[in-house]
N, C-alpha and C positions, 0 to 999 in steps of 0.2 A: 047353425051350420052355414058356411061360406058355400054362396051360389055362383052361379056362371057371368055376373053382373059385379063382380069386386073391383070398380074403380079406385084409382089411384088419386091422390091431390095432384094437380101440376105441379106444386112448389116440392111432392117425396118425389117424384120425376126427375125434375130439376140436380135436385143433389144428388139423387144415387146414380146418373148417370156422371154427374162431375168429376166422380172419381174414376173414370175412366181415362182423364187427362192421362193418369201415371202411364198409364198402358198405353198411351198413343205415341207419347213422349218415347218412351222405352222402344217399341216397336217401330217410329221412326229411324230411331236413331240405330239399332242393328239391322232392319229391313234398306235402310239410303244409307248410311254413311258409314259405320262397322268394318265393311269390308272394305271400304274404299280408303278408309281413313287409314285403319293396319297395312296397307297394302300400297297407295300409293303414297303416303306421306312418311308410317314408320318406315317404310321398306321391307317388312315382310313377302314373302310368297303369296300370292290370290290362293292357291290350292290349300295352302298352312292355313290361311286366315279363316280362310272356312270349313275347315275341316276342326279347328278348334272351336268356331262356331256351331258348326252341330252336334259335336261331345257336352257339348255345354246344354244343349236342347235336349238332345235325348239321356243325359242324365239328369234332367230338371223335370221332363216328362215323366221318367217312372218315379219321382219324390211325389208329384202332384198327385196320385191315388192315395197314400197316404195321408197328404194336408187334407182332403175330402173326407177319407173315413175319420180323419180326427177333429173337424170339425161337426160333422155332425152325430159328433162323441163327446164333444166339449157341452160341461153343463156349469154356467156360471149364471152368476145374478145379471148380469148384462146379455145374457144369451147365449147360444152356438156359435157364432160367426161372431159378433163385435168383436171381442179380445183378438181375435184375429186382426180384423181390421185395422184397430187402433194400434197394436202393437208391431206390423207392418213397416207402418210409414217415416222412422226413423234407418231402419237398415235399406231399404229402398234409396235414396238418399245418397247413404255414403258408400254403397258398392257403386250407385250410379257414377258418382265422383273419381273412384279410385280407377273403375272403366278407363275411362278416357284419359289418364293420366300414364302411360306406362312407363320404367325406368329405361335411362340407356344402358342394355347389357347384352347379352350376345343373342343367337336368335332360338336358340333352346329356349332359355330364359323367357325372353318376349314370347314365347309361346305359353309355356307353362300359365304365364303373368295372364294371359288375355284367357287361356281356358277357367282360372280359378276366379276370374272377375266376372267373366261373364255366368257363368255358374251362380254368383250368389244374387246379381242380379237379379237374374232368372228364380230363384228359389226366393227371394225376399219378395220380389213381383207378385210367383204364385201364392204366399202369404197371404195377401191382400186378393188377388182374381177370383181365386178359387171359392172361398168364401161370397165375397161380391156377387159374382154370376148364381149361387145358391140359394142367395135372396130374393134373385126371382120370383120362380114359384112359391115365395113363400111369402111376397108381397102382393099377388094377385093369382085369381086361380083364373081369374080371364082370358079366355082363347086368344083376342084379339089387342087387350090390354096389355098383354105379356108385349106383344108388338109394337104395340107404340110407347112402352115405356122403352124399349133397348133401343128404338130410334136414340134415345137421349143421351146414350151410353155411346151409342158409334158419332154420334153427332158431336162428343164433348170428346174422343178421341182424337175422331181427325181431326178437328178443329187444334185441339194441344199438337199434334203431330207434324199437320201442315203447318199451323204458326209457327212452332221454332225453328222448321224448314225451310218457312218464308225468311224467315229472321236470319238463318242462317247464311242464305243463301244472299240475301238482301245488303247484311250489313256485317257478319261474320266471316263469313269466306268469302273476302271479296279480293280483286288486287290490290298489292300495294308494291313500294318500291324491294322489300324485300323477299315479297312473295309476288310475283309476277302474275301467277295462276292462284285466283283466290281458292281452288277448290286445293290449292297445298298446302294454305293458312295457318302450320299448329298452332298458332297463339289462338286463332278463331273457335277449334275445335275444347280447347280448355275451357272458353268463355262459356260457350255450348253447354258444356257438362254441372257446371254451378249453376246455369241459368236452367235447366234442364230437374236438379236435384232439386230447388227450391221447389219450382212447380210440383213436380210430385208427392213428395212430400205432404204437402200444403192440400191438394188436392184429393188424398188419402185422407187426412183429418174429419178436412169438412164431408165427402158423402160417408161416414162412419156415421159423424154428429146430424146428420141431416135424413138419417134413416133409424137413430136408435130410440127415438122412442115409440113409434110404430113397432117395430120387429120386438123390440124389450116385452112392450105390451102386451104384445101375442104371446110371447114366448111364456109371461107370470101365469097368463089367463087361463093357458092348456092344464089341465086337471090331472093327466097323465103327462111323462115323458113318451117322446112318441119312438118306437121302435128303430131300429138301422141294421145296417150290417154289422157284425162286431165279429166275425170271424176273418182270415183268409177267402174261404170256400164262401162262404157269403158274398162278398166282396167279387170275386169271378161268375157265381151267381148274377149278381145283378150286371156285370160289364157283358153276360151273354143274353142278356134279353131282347128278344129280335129288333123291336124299335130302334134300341138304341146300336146296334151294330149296321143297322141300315143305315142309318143318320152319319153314324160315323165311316162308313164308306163312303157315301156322298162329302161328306167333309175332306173325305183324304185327296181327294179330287181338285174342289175347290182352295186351299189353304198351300197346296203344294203349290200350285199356281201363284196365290199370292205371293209367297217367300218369293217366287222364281221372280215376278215382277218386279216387288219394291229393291229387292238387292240388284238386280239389272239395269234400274231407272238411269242412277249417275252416269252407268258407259253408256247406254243408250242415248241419253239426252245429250251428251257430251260429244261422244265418235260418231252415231248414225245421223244426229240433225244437227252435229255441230254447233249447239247453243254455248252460252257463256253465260257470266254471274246475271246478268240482265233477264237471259231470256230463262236461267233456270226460277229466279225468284217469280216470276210472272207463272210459271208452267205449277210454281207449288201454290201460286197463289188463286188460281183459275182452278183446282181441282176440287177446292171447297165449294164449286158449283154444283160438281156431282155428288158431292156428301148431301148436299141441300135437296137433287131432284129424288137420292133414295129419300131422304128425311119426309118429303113430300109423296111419294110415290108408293112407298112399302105397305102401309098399311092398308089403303084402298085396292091395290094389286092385289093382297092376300085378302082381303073379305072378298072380292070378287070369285076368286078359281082356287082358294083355299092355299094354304101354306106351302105342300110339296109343288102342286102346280106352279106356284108363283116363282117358285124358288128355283125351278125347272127354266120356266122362260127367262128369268132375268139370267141366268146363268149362260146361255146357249146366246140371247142378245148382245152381254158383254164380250163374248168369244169373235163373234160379227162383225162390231162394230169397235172393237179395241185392236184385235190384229188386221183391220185393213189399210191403214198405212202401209204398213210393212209392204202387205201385198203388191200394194197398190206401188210401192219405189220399186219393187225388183220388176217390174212390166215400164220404169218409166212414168207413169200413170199420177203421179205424187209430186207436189211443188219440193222441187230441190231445196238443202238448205242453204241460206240467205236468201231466198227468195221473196217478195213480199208476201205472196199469197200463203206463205207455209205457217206460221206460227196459228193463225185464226182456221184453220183447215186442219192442223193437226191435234190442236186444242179443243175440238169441238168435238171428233173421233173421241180422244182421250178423255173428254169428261165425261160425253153418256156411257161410255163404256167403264170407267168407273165407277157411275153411279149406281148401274146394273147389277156389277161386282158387288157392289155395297149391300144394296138388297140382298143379294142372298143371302149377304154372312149375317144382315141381319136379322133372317129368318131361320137359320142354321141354329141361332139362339133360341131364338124363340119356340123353335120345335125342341131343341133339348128342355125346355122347363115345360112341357108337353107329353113327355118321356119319363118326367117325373112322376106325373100322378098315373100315370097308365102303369106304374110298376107299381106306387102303394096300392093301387088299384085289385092291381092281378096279386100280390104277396102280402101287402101289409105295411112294410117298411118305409119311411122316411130317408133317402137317399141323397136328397139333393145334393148335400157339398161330394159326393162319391161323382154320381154323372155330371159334377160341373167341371171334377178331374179329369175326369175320362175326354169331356171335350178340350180341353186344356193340353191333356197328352198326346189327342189325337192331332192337334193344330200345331203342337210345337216338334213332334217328330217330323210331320210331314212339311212343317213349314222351315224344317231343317233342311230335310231333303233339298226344297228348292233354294236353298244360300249355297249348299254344297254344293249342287250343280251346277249353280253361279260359280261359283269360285273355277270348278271342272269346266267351265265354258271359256274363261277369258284364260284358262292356260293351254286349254287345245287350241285357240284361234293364235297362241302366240300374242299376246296383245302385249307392247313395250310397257313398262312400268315409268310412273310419271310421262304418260304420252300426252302433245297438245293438241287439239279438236285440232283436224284440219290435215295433219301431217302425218296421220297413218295410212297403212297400206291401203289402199279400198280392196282389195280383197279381203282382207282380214275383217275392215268394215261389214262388209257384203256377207262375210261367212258367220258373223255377231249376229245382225239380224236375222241371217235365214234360221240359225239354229232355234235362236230363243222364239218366234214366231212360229214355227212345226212343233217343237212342244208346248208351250202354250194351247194353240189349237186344240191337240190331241186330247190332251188332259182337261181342254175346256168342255169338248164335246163326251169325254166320256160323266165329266162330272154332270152333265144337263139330262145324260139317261139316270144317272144313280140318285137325283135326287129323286123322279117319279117314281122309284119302288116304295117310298115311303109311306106306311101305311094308314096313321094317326088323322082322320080327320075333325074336323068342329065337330060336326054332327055327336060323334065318339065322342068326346073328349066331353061336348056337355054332361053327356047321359052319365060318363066316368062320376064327375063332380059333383052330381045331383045323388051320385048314390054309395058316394062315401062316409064312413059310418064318422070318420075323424076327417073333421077340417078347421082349417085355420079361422080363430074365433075375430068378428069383425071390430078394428079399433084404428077408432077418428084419429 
């Protein structure tokens, strides 16, 4: 019987987080550059571009309950999940490529073009995610070890996401004589997308090969097959289990926010502090300090005041200390941009409050493989890839939401299409930041009450695992 003591190798760490790169990659590149790229470079509409955007989301959202219940329906000599896995990582790839390429044709067309790419995207993505994040709980029943193994997973994310961002931004989209403004590069944004498919790809491979003989091993060992839902009614059974609909409230909170931020970043960074390729390549490059202080941070915050707690203050801290710039310009209060004192002042705001952000979501994780065994607990069932959909569709609905509202913000403020830092209206400026800064807030502060209803603690959660008749058999 698996105890509350299932450590993990560093080096299964190592690789099952690596495969997160895809995911960083991808989530980069539709959270920064997606709307900005459809929008000011093809010439698309901000309001089309994102509105094709979150069609794309919330029809990849309700596929992902099905890739759950069918993975852990899938019964192969390599397991539940691998064939997933492995079979992922070439269609990942080539929708990633075909993305970023669109034809010149009319703007129906370019519409249609970007809903059906980023659709498979997204669906070849969840291929791979959904499974991924299932192996969780199914790599350690460890309260605390669940935690620091997704450190590894958010850590090889941003790390892929901000690097090609860096790169991007560094040596991609940069000036030149035919592109003046390197953020309108298209030759850049092609490079982007091959440079962008390989990694993933690649990076799909290896956490497959880097976790399959562990999971394989478990999976020969079990004497029986272990239970799931295999109905409909099942299937809405286990999505209404309190745990896990608390969890995913507080989630809806936190992830709305994020979408609303990373698709914001480029007009913000661009119109409100006036940066350029310079100062955007340093701003992607400095935020990998707050990936580093969660990576550092999360898991002694959660042994300390337990999971919901923790997940609570970092969440309410990042709301603090990520929108007070903002605050802080509309009082005056704020180094102007060109100023010397701005970039090191605004950069130091914007990384603990990233790093804060960070924490949560990767404790958001970690409480969903928590929510696993507290359901085979109370029913019987074996659920995991079902709740790692449910988190998947809860993040990408609501992480829709905030691109949509992105896109709904820069076409209420009126924002000119191909505008240059410096030479828009400062009203329009001034009306950018107040909006997206009052929501933000809102949604921060209501996400920092919802994650304290959460009711799963250590405590629980050991006594769950000590007195489960079925658990995962232990193997080196």
């Amino acid at each position: 019987m698996t105890d509350t003591s299932d450590k993990l190798p560093l080096r299964t760490k190592i690789l099952y987080g690596f495969g997160a790169s895809a995911y960083g990659i991808k989530d980069n590149g539709f959270s920064v550059f997606l709307l900005f790229y459809y929008n000011q470079v093809i010439g698309m509409r901000a309001d089309v571009v994102s509105l094709a955007i979150a069609i794309a989301l919330f029809v990849d959202a309700f596929i992902d309950p099905l890739i759950g219940q069918m993975t852990d329906r899938t019964r192969t000599p390599i397991g539940r999940r691998h064939p997933w896995l492995y079979g992922a990582a070439i269609p990942i790839a080539a929708a990633w490529l075909l993305l970023w390429h669109p034809p010149e044709a009319s703007a129906a067309i370019q519409f249609f073009y970007l809903l059906t790419m980023a659709m498979l995207v997204r669906i070849s993505l969840s291929a791979y995610e959904v499974p991924s994040l299932a192996l969780l709980p199914e790599l350690s029943r460890d309260y605390h070890e669940r935690t620091s193994t997704l450190r590894y997973r958010t850590l090889f994310g941003w790390a892929s996401g901000l690097g090609i961002m860096v790169f991007a931004y560094g040596v991609l989209l940069v000036p030149s004589e035919k592109y003046p403004v390197g953020m309108l590069n298209i030759d850049g944004y092609s490079t982007f997308a091959i440079i962008g498919a390989s990694i993933m790809a690649f990076a799909v491979l290896v956490s497959a090969v880097g976790t399959h003989k562990r999971m394989v091993g478990r999976y020969k060992a079990e004497k029986t097959q272990p239970k799931t839902a295999e109905s409909f009614s099942e299937m809405l059974s286990a999505f209404r289990f309190s745990p896990f609909l608390l969890l995913m409230f507080a989630g809806i909170f936190a992830f709305t926010n994020q979408g609303l931020l990373f698709s914001m970043t480029p007009y913000l960074l661009t119109h409100v502090w006036e940066f350029g390729s310079a100062e955007m390549t340093l701003y992607s490059a400095v935020l990998f300090i707050g990936v580093i202080l969660a990576f550092i941070l999360v898991t002694p915050v959660s042994k300390k005041f337990g999971k919901p707690k923790a997940a609570s203050f970092f969440t309410l801290f990042a709301v603090i200390v990520g929108t007070a710039p903002y605050w802080l310009r509309m009082i005056d209060a704020f180094p102007p941009p060109g100023s010397p004192p701005l970039i090191p002042v605004l950069f130091t705001f914007l990384v603990i409050g990233i790093g804060a952000s960070i924490s949560a979501m990767i404790l958001t994780m970690s409480m969903m493989a928590d929510v696993t065994d507290a359901y085979e607990f109370a029913v019987g069932k074996r659920t995991e890839g079902l709740f790692s959909s449910g988190m998947w569709f809860m993040q990408k609905m609501v992480g829709g939401m905030g691109i949509l509202l992105s896109g709904l913000i820069i076409s209420f403020i009126q924002l000119p299409a191909q505008a240059v830092p410096g030479s828009v209206d400062p009203a329009i400026v001034d009306n950018l930041a107040l909006i997206f800064v009052s929501l933000v807030t809102v949604i921060g502060l209501a996400g920092t009450w919802a994650y304290s209803l959460f009711p799963l603690t250590e405590q629980d959660h050991g006594e769950r695992v000590a007195k489960l008749a079925v658990a995962m058999p232990k193997v080196k």
